[in-house]
C-alpha positions in Angstrom: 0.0 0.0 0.0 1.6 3.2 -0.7 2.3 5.6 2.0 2.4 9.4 1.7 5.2 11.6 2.7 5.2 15.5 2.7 7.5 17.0 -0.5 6.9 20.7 0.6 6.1 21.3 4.2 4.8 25.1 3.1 2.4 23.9 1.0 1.5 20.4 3.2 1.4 18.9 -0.6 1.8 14.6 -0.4 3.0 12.3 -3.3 2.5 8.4 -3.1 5.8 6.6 -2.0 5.8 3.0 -3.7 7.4 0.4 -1.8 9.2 -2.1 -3.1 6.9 -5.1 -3.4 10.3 -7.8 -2.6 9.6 -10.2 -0.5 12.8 -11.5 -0.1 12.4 -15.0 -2.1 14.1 -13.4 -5.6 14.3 -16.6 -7.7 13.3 -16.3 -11.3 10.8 -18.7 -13.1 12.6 -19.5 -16.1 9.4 -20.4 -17.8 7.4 -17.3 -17.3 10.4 -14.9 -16.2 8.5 -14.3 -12.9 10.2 -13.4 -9.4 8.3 -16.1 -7.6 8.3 -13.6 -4.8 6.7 -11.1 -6.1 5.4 -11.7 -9.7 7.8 -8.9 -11.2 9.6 -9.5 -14.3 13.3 -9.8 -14.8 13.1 -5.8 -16.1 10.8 -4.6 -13.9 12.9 -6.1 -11.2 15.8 -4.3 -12.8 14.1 -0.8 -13.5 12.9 -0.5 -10.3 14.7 1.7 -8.8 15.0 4.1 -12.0 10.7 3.7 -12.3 8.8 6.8 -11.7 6.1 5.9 -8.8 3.0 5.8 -11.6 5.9 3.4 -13.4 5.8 1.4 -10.1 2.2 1.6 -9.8 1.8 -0.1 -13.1 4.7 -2.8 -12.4 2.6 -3.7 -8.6 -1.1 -3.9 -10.8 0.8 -6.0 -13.5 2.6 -8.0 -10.7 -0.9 -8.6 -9.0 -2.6 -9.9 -12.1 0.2 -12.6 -12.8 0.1 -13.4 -8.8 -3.9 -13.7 -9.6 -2.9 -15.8 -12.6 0.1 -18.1 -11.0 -2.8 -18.8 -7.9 -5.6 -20.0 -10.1 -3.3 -22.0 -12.0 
């Protein structure tokens, strides 16, 4: 869930902070190029840290939808 965090005290103006979805498992799935910890790809994984926070707000709703799709399966 994303927390907020004050960028300009003045102002009291709040931008989302995405965490890091890790969960510490970090092996790939070489069949569906999956973290099996977290349902990232191998490049989303990689671009991370780089990813604007909408970036990372679409990697999590991607992420979710193949955890949906991994569960069902």
């Amino acid at each position: 869930m994303p927390t907020l965090r004050p960028i300009d005290s003045k102002r009291m103006k709040f931008m989302a902070h995405v965490d890091s979805p890790c969960t510490g498992v970090c092996e790939l799935d070489l069949e569906t190029d999956w973290c099996k910890g977290c349902f990232r790809t191998r490049d989303e994984v990689a671009t991370w840290s780089l990813a604007s926070d909408d970036q990372k707000k679409s990697i999590l709703i991607n992420a979710s939808a193949r955890r949906s799709h991994a569960v069902k399966n």
